[in-house]
Legacy VTK file of the C-alpha trace (Angstrom):
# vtk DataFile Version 3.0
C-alpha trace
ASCII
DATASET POLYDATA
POINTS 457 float
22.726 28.275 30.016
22.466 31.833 28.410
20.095 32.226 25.512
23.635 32.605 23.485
24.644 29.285 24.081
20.910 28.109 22.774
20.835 28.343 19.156
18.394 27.994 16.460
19.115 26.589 13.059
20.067 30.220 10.860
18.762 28.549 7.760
15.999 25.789 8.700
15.890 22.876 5.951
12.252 22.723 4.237
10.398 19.366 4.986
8.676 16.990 2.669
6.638 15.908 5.361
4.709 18.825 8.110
6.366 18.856 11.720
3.121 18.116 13.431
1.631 15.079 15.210
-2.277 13.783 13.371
-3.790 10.606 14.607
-6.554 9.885 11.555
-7.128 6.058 12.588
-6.924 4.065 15.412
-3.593 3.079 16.341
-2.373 0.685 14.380
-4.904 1.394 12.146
-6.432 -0.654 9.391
-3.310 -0.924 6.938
-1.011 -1.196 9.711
-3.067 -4.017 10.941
-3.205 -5.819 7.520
0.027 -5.737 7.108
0.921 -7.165 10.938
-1.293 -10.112 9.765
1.037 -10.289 6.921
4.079 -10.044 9.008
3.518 -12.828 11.665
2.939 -15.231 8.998
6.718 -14.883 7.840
9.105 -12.839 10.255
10.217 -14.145 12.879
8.672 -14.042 16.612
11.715 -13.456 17.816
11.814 -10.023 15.879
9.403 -7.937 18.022
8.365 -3.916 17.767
7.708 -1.420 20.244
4.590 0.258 18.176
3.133 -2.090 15.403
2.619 0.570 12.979
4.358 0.459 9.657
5.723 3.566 8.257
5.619 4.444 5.197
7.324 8.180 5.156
9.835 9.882 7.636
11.594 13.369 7.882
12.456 15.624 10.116
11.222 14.365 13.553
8.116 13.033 12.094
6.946 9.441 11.406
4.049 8.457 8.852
2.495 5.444 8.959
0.538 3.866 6.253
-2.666 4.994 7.168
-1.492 8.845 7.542
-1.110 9.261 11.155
1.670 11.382 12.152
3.806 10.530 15.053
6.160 12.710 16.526
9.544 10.583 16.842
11.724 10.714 20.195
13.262 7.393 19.359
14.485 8.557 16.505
15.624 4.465 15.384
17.012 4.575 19.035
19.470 7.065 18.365
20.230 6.411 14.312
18.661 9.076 12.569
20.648 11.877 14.747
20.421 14.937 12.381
16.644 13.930 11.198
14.824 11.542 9.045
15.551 11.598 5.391
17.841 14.612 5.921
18.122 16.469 2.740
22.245 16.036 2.574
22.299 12.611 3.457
19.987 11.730 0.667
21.808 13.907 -2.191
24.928 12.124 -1.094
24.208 8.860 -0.964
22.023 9.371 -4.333
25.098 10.026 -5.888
26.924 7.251 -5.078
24.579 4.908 -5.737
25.030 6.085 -9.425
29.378 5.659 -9.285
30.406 2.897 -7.075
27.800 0.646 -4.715
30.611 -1.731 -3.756
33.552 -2.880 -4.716
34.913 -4.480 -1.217
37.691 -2.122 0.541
40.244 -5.030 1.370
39.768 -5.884 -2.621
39.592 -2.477 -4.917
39.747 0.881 -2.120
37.775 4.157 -2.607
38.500 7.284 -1.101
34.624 7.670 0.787
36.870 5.080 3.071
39.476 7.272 3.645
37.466 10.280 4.095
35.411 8.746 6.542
38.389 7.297 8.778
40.237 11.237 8.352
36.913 12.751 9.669
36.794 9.790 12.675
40.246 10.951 13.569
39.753 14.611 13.253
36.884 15.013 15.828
37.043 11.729 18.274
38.843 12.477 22.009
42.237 12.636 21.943
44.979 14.758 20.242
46.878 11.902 18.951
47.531 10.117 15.936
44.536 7.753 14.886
43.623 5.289 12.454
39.930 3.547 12.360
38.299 0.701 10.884
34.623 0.209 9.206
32.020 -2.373 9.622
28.065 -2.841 9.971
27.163 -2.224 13.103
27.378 -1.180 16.782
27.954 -4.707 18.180
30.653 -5.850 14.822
32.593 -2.595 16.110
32.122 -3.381 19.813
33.381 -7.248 18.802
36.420 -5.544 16.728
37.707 -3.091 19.361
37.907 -6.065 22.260
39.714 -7.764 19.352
42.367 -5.174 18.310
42.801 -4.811 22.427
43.226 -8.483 22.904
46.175 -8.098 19.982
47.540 -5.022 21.407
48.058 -6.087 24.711
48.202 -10.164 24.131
45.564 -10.683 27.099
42.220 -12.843 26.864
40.185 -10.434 29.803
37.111 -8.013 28.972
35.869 -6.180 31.664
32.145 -4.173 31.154
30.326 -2.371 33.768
26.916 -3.281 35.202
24.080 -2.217 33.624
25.742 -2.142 30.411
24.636 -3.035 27.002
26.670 -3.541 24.042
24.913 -5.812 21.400
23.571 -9.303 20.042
26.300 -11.053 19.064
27.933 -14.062 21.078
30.196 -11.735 22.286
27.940 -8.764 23.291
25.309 -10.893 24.502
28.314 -11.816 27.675
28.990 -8.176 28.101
25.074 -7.277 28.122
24.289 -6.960 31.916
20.749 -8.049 31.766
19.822 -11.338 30.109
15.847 -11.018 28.937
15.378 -10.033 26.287
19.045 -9.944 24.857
20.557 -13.268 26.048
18.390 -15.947 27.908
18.118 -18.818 26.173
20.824 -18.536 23.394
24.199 -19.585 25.443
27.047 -20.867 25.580
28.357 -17.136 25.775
32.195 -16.193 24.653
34.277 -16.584 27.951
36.560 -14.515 30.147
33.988 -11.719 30.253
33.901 -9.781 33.342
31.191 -7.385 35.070
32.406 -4.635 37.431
30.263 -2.083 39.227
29.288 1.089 37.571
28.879 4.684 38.637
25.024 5.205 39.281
24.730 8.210 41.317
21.268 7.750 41.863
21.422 4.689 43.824
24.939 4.297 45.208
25.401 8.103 46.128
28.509 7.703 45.882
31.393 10.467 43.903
33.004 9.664 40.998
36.256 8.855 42.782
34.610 6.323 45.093
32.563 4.699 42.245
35.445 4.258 40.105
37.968 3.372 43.138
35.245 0.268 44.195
35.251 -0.405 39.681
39.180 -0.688 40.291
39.029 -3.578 43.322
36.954 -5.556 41.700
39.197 -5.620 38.318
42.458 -5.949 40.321
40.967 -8.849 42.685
38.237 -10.421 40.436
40.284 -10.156 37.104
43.805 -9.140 37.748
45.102 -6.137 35.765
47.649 -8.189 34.071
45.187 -10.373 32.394
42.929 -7.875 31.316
43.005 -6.553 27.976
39.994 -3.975 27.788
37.610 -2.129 29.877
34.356 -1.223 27.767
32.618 1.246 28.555
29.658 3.917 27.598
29.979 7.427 28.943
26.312 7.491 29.428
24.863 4.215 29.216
22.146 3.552 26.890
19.690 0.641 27.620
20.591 0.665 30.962
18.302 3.595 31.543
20.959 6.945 30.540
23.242 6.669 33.876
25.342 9.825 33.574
28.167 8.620 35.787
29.508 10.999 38.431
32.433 13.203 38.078
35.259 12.111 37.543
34.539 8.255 37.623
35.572 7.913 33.496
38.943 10.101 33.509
39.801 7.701 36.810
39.651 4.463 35.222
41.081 5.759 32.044
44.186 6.765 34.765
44.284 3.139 36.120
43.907 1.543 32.874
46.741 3.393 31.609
49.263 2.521 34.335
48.506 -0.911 33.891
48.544 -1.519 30.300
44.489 -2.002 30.063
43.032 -0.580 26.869
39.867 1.536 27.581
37.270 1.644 24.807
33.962 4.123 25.119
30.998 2.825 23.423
29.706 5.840 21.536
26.852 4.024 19.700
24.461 5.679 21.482
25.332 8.629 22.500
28.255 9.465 19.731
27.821 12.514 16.597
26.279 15.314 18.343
23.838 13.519 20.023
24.570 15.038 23.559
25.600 18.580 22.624
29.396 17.304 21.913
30.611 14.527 18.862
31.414 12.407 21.666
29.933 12.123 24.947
32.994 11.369 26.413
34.263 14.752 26.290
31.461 16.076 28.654
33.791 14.296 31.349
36.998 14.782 30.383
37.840 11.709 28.887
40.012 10.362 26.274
39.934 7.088 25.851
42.520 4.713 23.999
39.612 3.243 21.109
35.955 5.165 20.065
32.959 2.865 18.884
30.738 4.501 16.507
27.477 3.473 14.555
24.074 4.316 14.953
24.068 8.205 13.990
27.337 8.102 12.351
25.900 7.541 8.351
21.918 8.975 8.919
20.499 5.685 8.562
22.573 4.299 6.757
24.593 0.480 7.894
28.265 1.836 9.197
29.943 1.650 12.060
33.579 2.278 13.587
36.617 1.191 15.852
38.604 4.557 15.753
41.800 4.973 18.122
45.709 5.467 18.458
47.347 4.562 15.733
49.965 2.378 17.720
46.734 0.082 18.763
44.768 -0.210 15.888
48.400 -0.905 13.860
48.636 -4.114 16.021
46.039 -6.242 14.297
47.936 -7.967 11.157
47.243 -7.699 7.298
43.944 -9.553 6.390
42.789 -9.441 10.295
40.411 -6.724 10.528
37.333 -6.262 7.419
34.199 -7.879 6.451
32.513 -7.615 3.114
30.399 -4.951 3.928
31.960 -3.060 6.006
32.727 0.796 5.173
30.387 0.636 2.343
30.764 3.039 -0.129
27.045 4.761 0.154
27.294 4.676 3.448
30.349 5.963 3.478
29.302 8.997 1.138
26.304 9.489 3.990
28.343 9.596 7.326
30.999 12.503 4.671
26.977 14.242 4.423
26.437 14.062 8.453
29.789 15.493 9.395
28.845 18.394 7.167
25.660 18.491 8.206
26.538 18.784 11.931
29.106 21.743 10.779
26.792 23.291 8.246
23.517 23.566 11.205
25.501 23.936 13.970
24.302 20.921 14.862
25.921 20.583 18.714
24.472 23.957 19.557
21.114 22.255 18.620
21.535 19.531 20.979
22.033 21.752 23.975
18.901 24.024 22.690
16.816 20.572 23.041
18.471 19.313 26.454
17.165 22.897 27.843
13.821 22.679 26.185
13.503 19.007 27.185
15.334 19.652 31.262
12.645 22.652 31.114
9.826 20.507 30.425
10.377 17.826 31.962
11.291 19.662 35.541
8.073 21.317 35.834
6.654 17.960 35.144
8.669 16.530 38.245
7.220 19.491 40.425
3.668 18.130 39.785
4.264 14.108 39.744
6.172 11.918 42.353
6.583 9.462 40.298
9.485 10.785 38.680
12.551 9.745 40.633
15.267 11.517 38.850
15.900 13.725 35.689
19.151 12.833 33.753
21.274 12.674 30.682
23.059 15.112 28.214
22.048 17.154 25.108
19.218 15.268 23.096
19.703 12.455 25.193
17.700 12.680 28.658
16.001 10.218 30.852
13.026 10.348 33.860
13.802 7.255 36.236
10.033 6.144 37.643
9.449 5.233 40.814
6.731 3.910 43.187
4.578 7.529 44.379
5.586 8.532 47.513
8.799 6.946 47.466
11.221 9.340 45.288
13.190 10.289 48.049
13.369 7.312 50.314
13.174 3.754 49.104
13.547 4.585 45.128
11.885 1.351 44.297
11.530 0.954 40.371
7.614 1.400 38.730
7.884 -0.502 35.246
4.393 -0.455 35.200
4.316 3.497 34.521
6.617 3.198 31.930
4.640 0.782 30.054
1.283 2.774 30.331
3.182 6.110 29.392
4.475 4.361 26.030
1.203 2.811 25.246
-0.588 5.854 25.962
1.550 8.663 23.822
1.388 5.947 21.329
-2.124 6.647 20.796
-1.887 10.163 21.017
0.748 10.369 18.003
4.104 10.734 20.060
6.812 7.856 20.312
8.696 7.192 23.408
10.594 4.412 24.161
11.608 2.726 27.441
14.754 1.525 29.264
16.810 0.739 32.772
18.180 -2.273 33.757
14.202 -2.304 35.995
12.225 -1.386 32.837
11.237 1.794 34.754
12.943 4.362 32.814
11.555 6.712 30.162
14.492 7.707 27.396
14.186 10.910 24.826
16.010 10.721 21.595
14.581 12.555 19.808
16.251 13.974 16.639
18.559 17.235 16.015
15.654 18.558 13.726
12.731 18.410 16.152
11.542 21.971 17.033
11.036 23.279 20.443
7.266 23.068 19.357
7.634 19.550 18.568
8.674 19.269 22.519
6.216 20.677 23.977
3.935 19.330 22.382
5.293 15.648 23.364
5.191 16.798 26.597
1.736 17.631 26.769
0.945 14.216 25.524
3.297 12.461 28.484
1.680 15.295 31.241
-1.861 13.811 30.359
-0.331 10.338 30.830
1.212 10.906 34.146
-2.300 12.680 34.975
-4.158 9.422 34.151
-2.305 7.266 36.337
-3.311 8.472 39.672
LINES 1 458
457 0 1 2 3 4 5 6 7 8 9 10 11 12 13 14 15 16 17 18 19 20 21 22 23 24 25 26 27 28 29 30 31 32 33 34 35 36 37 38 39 40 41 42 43 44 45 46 47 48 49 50 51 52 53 54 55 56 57 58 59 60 61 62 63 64 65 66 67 68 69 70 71 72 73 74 75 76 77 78 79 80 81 82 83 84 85 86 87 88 89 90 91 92 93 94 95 96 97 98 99 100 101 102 103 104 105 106 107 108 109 110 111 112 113 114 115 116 117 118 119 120 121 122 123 124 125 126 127 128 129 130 131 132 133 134 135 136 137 138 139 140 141 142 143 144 145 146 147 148 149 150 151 152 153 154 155 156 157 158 159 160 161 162 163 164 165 166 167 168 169 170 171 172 173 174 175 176 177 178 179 180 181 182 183 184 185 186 187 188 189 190 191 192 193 194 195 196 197 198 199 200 201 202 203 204 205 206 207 208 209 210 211 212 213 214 215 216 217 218 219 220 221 222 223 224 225 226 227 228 229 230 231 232 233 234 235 236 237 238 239 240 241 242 243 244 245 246 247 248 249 250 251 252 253 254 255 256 257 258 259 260 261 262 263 264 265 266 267 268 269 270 271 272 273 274 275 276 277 278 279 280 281 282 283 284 285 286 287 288 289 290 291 292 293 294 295 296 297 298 299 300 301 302 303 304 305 306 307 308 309 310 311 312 313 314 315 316 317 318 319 320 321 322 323 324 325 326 327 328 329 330 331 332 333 334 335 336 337 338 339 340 341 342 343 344 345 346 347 348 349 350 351 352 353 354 355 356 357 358 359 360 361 362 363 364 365 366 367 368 369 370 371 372 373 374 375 376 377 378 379 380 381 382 383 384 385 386 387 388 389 390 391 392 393 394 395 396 397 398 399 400 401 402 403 404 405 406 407 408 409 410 411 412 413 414 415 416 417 418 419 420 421 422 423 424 425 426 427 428 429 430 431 432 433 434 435 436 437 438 439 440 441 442 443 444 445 446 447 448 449 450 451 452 453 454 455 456
C-alpha cells in the first residue's frame, strides 16, 4: 500500500473527551465497584461484561469510566460505534429528530428518514441491481427476516450456515450459531431444518478457495439437497468465530452454485458492514454479490437499526403486513444511520480503515517476529485478528492457547486499553477499534499488548 492510498482525516473533528489512555484508580475502581454491587442485586446473571467498569463518557476511540480512567477502545461496542463514539454528526442528527417525530410506527403513519435510509442501503450494498430493504432492531431480527423473505421467495423450509459461524440470540440464531456455550446451551428446543456446512479456514484446512467451497457444495447437495434449501447465510469474514478471512474465491463460488440452483445467498454484514474493513461491505473485498445484505451494528452510530437489503424481486415476495415490527426503522435512528453515510463520505471514512489495517498489520507483524505465540495475522481494514497458539507450535501442530487470550485481555485492561476475544477455541485476539482512533492511539495499544505477551513467558 502506497502512502497515497493511506489517508488522514483533511479536517479532524475536535473531541469532547482527550485521545489518550489514564488509569487514576484501580481497575474497576471504587465507583465502578459500587455500582457492580448495585448491579448484581437486580440484572440478571445471565447478562455478563467483559470489563466491569461503568462508563460514564465516550468519544472518539476513548472510554471514561466513572472514576476517570481512560481506556482506549478497540471493541468499539463490538463493532457498533464504527465512525467513533458520540460522533459529532450523529448526535446533531439524531438531536433533531428527537425534537420532530420520535415515532410514529412506519407500517401505521411513514416518514421519509425510512425512505432515505432504504435509498442509501440500495445505493452502496453489492450488486448493480434494483433493491428494496427492510428495517428492524437488530443484527439477529434482520438475520431472522432475511431466512424469512428467502423461505417466501423460494417456498423451501432449509437454512444452511457455515461452521464457525455466529449470527445471534434468538431461537433462530441460536441453531445457526456454531458453538453452543455461551450462546445456546441450555435454552433449546432450537428452530429446525438448520444446517451446518464446512467453512473456508485457510489456516487450518490449507485448502484454496475453490476446494473449500467445492467440499461447502457436497455437503449441501448430499446433507440438505439443493432443492430444499432456501438460503445459505453467510459472513464474508466471520466475526465471533475468530475473523476467518476465507480464501479466494470460496464466496463468489457458492454465490455461482447457489444461483444455478435457486438457493438465496445472504452475507451477514453485522460485523464487518459500513466501512468497517476499508469497503461499505466486506463482501466486495472478494468479489461478491450476494442476493440479500444484513446490516446493524455500525449502520446508525449507536443507535438500535438494522437491515435486510436485496433484489427487489426477493424482498417483493413477502406479502402486505408480513415484514415490520414496532420499532423497527425508527425515526432517530433512522436520522443517525442518514448522519453515518455522510459521515463516511464527508471523512473519507474507507480510506481511514485501510490507514488503520496498515498501522495495525504493521504493528502487529513486528510483534509476531518477537513472540511464537502468535499463530496467524488476519482480517481486513479496522477489522484484524492474531490467532494464539501453544509456543513452539505455530508452524506445526497449531493447537489453540485460550489461556493467552484471557491474560492479554485482563492485563491491557489494567493498563487502560480494551481488547476483546474470540474463535470458535477462545484463542483469538480481535481489533475493532473505531474509524476515529489515531495511529497514536495504536501504538500505543500495542505497547500495552507487547508488555503482555512479554509477561507470559
Amino acid at each position: 500500500m502506497t502512502d497515497s492510498q493511506i489517508s488522514t482525516r483533511a479536517a479532524a473533528p475536535a473531541y469532547s473527551v482527550p485521545q489518550e489512555r489514564k488509569i487514576v484508580t484501580a481497575v474497576p475502581g471504587p465507583k465502578s465497584q459500587a455500582l457492580q454491587a448495585r448491579r448484581l442485586e437486580v440484572v440478571s446473571a445471565g447478562v455478563s461484561s467483559a470489563l466491569p467498569v461503568f462508563i460514564e463518557r465516550a468519544n472518539g476511540a476513548i472510554l471514561v469510566d466513572v472514576d476517570g480512567n481512560q481506556f482506549i477502545d478497540f471493541g468499539a461496542g463490538i463493532g457498533v460505534t464504527t465512525i467513533g463514539h458520540t460522533d459529532a454528526r450523529v448526535v446533531a442528527a439524531a438531536t433533531e429528530q428527537l425534537g420532530d417525530v420520535i415515532h410514529t410506527l412506519f407500517t401505521v403513519t411513514p416518514y421519509e428518514e425510512y425512505v432515505r435510509v432504504a435509498e442509501l442501503l440500495a445505493e452502496h450494498t453489492p450488486g448493480n441491481w434494483a433493491k428494496k430493504s427492510v428495517l428492524v432492531n437488530s443484527g439477529a431480527e434482520a438475520v431472522e427476516n432475511g431466512v424469512k423473505i428467502a423461505r417466501k421467495h423460494t417456498g423451501r423450509r432449509a437454512v444452511a450456515v457455515l461452521d464457525h459461524a455466529y449470527h445471534g440470540r434468538t431461537n433462530l440464531t441460536m441453531a445457526m450459531n456454531y458453538k453452543a456455550m455461551p450462546y445456546g446451551t441450555g435454552f433449546g428446543p432450537f428452530a429446525g431444518d438448520v444446517y451446518h456446512a464446512p467453512s473456508s479456514y485457510p489456516y487450518r484446512d490449507g485448502l484454496s478457495g475453490v476446494d473449500a467451497a467445492a467440499r461447502t457444495i457436497a455437503y449441501l447437495e448430499k446433507v440438505v439437497g439443493a432443492s430444499d434449501l432456501a438460503c445459505l447465510v453467510v459472513e464474508p469474514i466471520q466475526g465471533e468465530g475468530g475473523f476467518m478471512v476465507p480464501a479466494d474465491g470460496f464466496l463468489p463460488t457458492l454465490q455461482a452454485w447457489c444461483t444455478a440452483q435457486g438457493v438465496v445467498m445472504i452475507a451477514d454484514e453485522i460485523q464487518s458492514g459500513f466501512a468497517r474493513t476499508g469497503r461499505y461491505f466486506a463482501s466486495e473485498h472478494f468479489g461478491w454479490e450476494p442476493d440479500l445484505v444484513l446490516s446493524a451494528k455500525g449502520i446508525a452510530g449507536g443507535l438500535p437499526l438494522a437491515a435486510v437489503t436485496g433484489r427487489a424481486e426477493i424482498m417483493d415476495a413477502a406479502h402486505a403486513g408480513g415484514l415490520g415490527g414496532t420499532f423497527g426503522g425508527n425515526p432517530v435512528a433512522c436520522a443517525a444511520a442518514i448522519a453515518v453515510f455522510e459521515s463516511i463520505e464527508e471523512h473519507d471514512l474507507l480510506a481511514e480503515g485501510r490507514r488503520i489495517e496498515a498501522a495495525l498489520l504493521a504493528g502487529l507483524e513486528r510483534l509476531a517476529q518477537r513472540y511464537d505465540v502468535i499463530g496467524e495475522i488476519r482480517g481486513k481494514g479496522a477489522m484484524i485478528a492474531i490467532e494464539l497458539v501453544q509456543p513452539g507450535t505455530g508452524a506445526t501442530t497449531k493447537a489453540p492457547n485460550p489461556e493467552a487470550v484471557s491474560q492479554l485481555v485482563a492485563s491491557a485492561a489494567q493498563q487502560g486499553v480494551l481488547f476483546l476475544s474470540a474463535g470458535t477455541y477462545g484463542n483469538v485476539l480481535r481489533f475493532l477499534p473505531s474509524l476515529a482512533m489515531s495511529d497514536a492511539l495504536i501504538d500505543d495499544g500495542l505497547r500495552v499488548l507487547d508488555d503482555g505477551l512479554a509477561a507470559l513467558g
